[in-house]
C-alpha positions in Angstrom: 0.0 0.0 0.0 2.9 2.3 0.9 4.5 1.5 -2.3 1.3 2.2 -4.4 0.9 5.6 -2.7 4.4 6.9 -3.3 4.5 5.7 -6.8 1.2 7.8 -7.3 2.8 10.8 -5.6 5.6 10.5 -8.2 3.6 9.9 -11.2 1.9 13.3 -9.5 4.5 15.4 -9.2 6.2 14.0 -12.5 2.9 15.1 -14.5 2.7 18.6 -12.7 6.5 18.8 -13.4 5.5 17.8 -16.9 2.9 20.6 -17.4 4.9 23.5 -15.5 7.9 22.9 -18.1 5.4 22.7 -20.4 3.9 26.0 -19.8 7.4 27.4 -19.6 8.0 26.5 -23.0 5.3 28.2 -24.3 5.9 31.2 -22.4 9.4 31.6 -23.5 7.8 31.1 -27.3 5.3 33.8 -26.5 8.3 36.2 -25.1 10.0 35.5 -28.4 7.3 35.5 -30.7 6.5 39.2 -29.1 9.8 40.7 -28.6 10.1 43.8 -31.0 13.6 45.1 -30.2 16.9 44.0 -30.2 18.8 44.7 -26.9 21.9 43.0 -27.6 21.0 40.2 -25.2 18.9 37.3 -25.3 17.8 37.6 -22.4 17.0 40.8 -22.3 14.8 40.5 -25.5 13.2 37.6 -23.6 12.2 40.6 -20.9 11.2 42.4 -23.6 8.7 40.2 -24.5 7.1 39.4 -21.7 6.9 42.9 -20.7 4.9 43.8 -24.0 2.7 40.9 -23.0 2.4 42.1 -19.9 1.6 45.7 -21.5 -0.8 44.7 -24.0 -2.6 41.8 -23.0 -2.8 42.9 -18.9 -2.9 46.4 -18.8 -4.9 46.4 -22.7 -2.2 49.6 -23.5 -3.5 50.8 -27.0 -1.0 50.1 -30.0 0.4 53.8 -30.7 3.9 52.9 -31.4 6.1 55.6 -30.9 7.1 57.8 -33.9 10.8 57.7 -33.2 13.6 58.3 -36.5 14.6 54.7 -37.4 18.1 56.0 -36.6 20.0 59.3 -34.7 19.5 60.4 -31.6 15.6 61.9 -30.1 14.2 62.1 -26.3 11.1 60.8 -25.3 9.4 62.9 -22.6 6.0 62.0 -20.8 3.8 62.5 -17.6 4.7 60.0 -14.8 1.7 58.6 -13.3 2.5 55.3 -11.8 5.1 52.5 -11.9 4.1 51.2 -14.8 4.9 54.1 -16.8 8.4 53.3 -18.2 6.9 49.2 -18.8 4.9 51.2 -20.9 6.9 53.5 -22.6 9.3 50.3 -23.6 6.5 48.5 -25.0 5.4 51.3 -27.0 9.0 51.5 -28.7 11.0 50.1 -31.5 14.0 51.0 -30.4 15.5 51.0 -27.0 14.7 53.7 -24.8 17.8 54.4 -21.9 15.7 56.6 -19.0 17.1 59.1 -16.6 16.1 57.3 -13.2 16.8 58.9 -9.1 19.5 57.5 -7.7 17.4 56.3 -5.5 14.9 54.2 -7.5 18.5 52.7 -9.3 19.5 51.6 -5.9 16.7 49.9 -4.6 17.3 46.1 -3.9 17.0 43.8 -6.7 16.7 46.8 -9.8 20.1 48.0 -10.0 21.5 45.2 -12.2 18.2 45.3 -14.8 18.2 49.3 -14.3 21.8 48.7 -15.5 21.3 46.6 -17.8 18.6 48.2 -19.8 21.1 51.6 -20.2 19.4 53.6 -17.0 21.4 56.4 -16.0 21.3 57.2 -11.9 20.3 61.1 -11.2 21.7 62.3 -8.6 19.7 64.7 -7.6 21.1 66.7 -4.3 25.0 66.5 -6.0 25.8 65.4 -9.0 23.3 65.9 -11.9 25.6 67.4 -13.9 27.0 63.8 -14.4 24.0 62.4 -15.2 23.1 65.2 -18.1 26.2 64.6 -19.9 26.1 60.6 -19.8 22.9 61.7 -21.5 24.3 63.6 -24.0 27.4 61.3 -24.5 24.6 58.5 -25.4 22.5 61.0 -27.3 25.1 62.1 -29.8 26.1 58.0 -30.5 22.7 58.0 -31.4 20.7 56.5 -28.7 17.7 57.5 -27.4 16.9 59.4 -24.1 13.8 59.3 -21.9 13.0 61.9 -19.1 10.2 62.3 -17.1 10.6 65.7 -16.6 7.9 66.2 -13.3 10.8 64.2 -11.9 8.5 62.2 -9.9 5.3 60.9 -9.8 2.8 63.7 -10.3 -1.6 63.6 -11.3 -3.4 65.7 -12.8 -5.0 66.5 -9.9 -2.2 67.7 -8.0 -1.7 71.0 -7.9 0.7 72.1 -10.9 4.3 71.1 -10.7 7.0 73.0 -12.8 8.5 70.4 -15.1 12.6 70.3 -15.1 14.6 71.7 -17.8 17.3 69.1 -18.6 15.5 67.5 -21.4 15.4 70.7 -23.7 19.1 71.3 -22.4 19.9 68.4 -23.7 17.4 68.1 -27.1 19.1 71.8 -28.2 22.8 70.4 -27.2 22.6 67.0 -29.1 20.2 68.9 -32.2 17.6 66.1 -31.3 13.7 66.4 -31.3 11.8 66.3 -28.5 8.6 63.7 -28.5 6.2 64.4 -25.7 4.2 61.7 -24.9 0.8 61.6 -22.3 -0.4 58.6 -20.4 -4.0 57.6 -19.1 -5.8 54.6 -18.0 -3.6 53.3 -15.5 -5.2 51.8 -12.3 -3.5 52.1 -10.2 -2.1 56.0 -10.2 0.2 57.3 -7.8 1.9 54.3 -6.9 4.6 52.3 -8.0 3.9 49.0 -7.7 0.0 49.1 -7.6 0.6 51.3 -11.1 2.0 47.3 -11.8 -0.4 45.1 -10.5 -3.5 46.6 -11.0 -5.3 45.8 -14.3 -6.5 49.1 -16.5 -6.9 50.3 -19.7 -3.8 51.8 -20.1 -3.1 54.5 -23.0 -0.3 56.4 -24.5 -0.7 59.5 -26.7 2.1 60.7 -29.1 1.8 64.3 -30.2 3.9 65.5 -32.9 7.9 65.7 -32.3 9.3 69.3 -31.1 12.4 70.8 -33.2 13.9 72.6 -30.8 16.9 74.1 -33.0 16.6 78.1 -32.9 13.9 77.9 -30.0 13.7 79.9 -26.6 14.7 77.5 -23.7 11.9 79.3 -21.8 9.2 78.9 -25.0 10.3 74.9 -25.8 9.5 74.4 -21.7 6.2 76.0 -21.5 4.7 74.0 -24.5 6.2 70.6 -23.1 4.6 71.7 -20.0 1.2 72.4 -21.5 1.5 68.8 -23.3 2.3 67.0 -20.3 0.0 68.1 -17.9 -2.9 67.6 -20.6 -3.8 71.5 -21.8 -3.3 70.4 -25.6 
């Protein structure tokens, strides 16, 4: 009897073993099958799939696809709502997309080394932005592109108004790159950085039209990226 019952507890855990590698197999075929940019790393790409399933299929984001030059250097800028933002953002892109994170958020246990990998560059925000900015234009003028969220933290629309930062028109007029302002909407859970995560919504991104930013006032280029962001256009 003994006998009998362990050899059912293996065939058991041999056919749940069965179906869990099973359903690994086709996940890492989904990842693959959905992966839209090369990131120089297996991998990664693998990450890149699975976050545009995530994206798409969990949070329903809307297909906009970002209208980024197929080469050269541009920024993306956009509200930041939630967590979820940059997931988003990355999804949305056909090319990769190296964001300006806090120090902080780079250091926190178990990101640094995909914040890393994925291109992030720390902002140190009390000392040393000044490094940060010119990483960013290092990486800009090989041709990469930048994205800023320039509240430079999470901020709603129905907060009270919060002046966005200046660094990614410093940067746009010192590379000659255009600036494309993005808005998002729909996410569930706003405010909050993992909730923005978990929490299932209809998330959407809006791409208004890139900003030349060659011959323009500093002060002008700001108050129309604010206008976009905050959701006056």
């Amino acid at each position: 009897m003994a006998a009998a019952v362990t050899n059912l507890a293996w065939a058991v855990a041999l056919l749940v073993g069965g179906i869990l590698v099973w359903q690994i197999h086709r996940l890492l075929q989904a990842c693959r099958k959905a992966n839209r940019v090369d990131w120089g790393r297996d991998w990664m790409n693998l990450v890149d799939g699975l976050n545009r399933l995530l994206c798409y299929r969990y949070h329903r984001l809307n297909v906009v696809g970002l209208r980024l030059p197929k080469s050269g250097p541009a920024i993306v800028v956009a509200n930041h709502i939630s967590g979820l933002d940059p997931l988003l953002l990355i999804a949305s892109s056909r090319r990769p997309l190296r964001f300006l994170v806090a120090r902080e958020q780079y250091q926190r246990f178990g990101l640094t080394w995909l914040l890393s990998a994925i291109g992030c560059i720390p902002v140190d925000r009390e000392r040393k932005s000044e490094r940060a900015l010119r990483s960013a234009l290092r990486a800009l003028r090989e041709g990469e592109v930048i994205a800023i969220f320039p509240h430079g933290k999470i901020h709603l629309d129905s907060e009270p108004p919060r002046q966005i930062k200046a660094g990614a028109v410093r940067l746009a007029q010192l590379a000659g790159a255009s600036i494309l302002p993005l808005r998002i909407t729909g996410v569930a859970g706003t405010g909050h950085v993992v909730r923005g995560v978990l929490i299932r919504g209809h998330a959407r991104v809006e791409a208004f039209p890139a900003i030349d930013t060659v011959g323009r006032e500093p002060r002008e280029l700001l108050s129309e990226l604010q206008q976009i962001l905050d959701g006056h256009c």
